[in-house]
C-alpha positions in Angstrom: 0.0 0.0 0.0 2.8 2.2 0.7 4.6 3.3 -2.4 8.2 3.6 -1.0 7.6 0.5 0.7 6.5 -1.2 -2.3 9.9 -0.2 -4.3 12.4 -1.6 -1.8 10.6 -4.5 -1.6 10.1 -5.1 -5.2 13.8 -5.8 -6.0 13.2 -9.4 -4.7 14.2 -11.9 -7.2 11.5 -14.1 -5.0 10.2 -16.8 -7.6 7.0 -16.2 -5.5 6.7 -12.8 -6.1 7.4 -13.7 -9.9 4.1 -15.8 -9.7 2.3 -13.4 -7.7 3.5 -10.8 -10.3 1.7 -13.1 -12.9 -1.4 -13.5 -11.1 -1.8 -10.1 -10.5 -1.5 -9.0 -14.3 -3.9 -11.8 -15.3 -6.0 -10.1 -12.3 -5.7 -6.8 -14.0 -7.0 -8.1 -17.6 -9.7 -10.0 -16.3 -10.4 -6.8 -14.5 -10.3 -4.7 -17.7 -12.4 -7.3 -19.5 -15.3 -7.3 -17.0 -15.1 -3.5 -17.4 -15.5 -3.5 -21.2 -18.3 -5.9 -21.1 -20.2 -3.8 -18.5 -19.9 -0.3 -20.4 -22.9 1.0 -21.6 -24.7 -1.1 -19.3 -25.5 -1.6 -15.4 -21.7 -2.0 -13.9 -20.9 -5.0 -12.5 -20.6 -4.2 -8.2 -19.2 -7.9 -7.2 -16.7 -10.2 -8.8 -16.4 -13.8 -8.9 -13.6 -13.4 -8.6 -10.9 -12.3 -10.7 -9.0 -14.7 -10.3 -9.3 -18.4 -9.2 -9.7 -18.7 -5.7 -9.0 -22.3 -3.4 -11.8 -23.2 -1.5 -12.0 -25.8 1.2 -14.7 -28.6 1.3 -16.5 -26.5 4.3 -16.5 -23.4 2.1 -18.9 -22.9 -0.5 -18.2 -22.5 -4.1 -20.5 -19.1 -4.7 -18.1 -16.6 -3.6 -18.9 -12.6 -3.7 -16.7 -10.2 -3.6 -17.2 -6.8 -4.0 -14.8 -4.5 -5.8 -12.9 -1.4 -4.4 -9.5 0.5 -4.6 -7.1 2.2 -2.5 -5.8 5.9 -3.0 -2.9 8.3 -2.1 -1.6 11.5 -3.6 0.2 9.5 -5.9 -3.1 8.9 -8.1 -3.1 12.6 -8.1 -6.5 14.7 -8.9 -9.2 11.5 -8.5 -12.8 11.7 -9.9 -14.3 9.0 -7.7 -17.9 9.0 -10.1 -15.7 7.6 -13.1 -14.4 5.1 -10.5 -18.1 3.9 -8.9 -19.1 4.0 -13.1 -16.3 1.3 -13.7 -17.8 -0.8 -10.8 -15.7 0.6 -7.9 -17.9 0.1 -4.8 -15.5 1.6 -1.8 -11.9 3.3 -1.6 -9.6 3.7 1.3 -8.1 6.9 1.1 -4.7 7.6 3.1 -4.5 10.3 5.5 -1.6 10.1 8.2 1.9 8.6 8.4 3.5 8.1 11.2 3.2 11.1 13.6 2.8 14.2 11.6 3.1 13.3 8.3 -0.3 14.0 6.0 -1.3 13.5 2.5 -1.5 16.0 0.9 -4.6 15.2 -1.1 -6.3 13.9 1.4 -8.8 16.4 2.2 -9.5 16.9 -1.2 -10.0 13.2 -1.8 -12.0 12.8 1.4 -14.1 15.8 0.5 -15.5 14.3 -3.0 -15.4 10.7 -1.7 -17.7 11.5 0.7 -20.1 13.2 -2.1 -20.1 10.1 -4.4 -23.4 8.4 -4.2 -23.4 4.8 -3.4 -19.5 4.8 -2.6 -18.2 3.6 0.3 -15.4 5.7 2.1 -12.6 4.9 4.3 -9.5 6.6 5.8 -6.4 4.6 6.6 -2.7 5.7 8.8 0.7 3.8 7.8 2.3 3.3 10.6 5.8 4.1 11.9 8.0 1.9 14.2 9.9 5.5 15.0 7.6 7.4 16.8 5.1 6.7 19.5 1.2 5.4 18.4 -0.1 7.9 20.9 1.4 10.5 18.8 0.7 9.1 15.7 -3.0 8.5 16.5 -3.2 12.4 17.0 -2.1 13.3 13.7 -4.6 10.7 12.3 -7.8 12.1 14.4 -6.9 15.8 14.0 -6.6 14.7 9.9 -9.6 12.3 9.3 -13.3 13.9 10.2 -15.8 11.8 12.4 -18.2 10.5 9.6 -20.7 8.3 11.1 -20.9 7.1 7.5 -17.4 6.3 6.6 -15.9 3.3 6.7 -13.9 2.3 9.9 -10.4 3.6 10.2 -7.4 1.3 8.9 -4.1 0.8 10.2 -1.6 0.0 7.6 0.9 -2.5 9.5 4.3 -3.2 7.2 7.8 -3.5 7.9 9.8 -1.1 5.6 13.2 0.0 5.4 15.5 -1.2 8.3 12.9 -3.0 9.9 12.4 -5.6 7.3 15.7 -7.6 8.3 15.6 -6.1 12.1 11.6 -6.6 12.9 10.6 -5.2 15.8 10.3 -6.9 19.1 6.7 -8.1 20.2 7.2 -5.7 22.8 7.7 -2.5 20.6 5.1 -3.6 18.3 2.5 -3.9 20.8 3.1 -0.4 22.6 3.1 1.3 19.1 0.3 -0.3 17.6 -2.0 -0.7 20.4 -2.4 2.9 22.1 -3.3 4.1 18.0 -5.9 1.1 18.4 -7.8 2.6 21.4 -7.8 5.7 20.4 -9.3 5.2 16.9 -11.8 3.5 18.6 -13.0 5.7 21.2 -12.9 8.5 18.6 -15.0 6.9 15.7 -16.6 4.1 17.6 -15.8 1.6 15.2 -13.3 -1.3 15.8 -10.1 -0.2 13.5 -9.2 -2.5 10.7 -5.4 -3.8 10.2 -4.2 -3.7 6.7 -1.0 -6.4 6.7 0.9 -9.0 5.2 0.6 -12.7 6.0 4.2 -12.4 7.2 3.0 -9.7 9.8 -0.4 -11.2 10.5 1.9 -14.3 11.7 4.1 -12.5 13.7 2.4 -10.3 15.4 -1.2 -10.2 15.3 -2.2 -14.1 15.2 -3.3 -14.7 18.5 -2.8 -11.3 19.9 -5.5 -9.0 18.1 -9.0 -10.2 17.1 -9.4 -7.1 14.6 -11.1 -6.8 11.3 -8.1 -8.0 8.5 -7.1 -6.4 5.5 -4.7 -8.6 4.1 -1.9 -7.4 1.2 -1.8 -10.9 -0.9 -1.9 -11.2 -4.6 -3.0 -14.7 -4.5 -6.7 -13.8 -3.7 -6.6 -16.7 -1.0 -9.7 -18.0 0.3 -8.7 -17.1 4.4 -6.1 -16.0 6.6 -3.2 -18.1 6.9 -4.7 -19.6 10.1 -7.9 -20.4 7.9 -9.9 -17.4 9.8 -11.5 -15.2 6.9 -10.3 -11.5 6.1 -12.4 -9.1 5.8 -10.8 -7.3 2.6 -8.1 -8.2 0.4 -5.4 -5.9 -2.0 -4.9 -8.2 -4.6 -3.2 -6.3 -6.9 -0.7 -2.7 -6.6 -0.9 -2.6 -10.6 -5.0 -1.4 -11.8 -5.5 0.5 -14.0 -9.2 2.5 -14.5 -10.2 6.0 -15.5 -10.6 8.6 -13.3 -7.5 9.5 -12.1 -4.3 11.6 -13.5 -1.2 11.3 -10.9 2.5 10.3 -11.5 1.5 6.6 -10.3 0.0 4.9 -13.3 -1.5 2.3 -11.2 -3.9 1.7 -8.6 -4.2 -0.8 -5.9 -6.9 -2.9 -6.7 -9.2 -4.4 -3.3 -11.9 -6.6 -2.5 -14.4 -6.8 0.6 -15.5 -10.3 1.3 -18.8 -10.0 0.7 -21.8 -8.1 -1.1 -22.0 -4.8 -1.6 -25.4 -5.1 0.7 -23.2 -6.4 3.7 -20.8 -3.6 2.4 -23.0 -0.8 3.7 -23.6 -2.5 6.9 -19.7 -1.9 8.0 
């Protein structure tokens, strides 16, 4: 989700990201495809899904998903109508990074998200390792308005830079992430979402945090890697729809487990 992140990771030469790479792009055209098909007509608000998906025997082989994105200023000037018209049914928007940090856009994204009829809205805070959650949990409520409409605020939960060879200890991840926790949620009265990586969810959250989970893997996969089900999924940093004219050609591409009617209910 993060952009600089996403670059130092990239250089990998993981044969795993290489599939992932390739499931994401067929992700993408099928994505395209289901847009094409749709214009001029009703626009498809769920996906089955884009890509094939493993189910269990338990599990049932109707799956909805409903289709969304995540933004930051690297999309530049967004026209979130052009995105709901392509089938886009909800959009995280980022606001905050670490303890004073602020998108610049965000406001202005915020603003016209919120006037898009029948889109969903949500605001979400990357989270630093360096500075102290209380802090950053300021930044993040003094940035994002209380919307008893919006979607519930999102921690975004990665290790970047130095921190992906030296994680942080249990100890420091817990008094970071947990005071921004508690104070999301006695703000907006809605239980925060985590936005992570299977590596992360295994290291730190598994066992330790029973929030909503936004899980970063291209893979689509049916649940969490404990077989618990997520509650959204980014599936994809390289979309590309309308609406949108910022240095980042792409968009992430995300999926809420579920129907658009159970959507509205978050």
């Amino acid at each position: 989700m993060n952009r600089e992140v996403r670059k130092k990771t990239s250089s990998s030469g993981d044969p795993k990201r290489t599939r992932r790479l390739a499931l994401a792009a067929a992700a993408v055209l099928l994505l395209l495809i289901v847009v094409l098909l749709h214009s001029g007509q009703d626009t498809a608000s769920t996906i089955k899904p884009l890509i094939d998906v493993p189910l269990s025997e338990e599990q049932t082989e109707e799956v909805v998903y409903t289709q969304g994105v995540d933004v930051s200023n690297y999309q530049g000037e967004i026209d979130f109508d052009v995105l709901h018209e392509q089938g886009i049914q909800f959009v995280f928007i980022k606001a905050t990074e670490g303890n004073s940090w602020v998108d610049q856009r965000f406001q202005e994204n915020w603003k016209k998200a919120s006037k898009c009829k029948g889109l969903r809205y949500g605001a979400y805070h990357f989270m630093s390792f360096r500075t102290p959650g209380s802090e950053q949990a300021s930044s993040f409520i003094n940035t994002v308005p209380k919307d008893k409409d919006a979607l519930p605020p999102v921690v975004d939960i990665e290790l970047y830079e130095e921190f992906i060879n030296s994680p942080p200890s249990q100890e420091h991840f817990r008094e970071t992430l947990n005071p921004i926790l508690e104070a999301m949620e006695k703000q907006y009265g809605k239980t925060p979402i985590l936005y992570t990586t299977s590596y992360v969810y295994n290291r730190y959250i598994l066992g330790n945090y029973d929030n909503p989970i936004w899980i970063a893997d291209h893979s689509l996969p049916a649940a969490l890697p404990d077989g618990t089900p997520w509650l959204f999924c980014q599936y994809s940093y390289e979309g590309q729809l309308d609406g949108y004219d910022g240095e980042e050609p792409y968009i992430d591409l995300d999926v809420f487990n579920g129907s658009p009617e159970q959507l509205q209910e978050l």
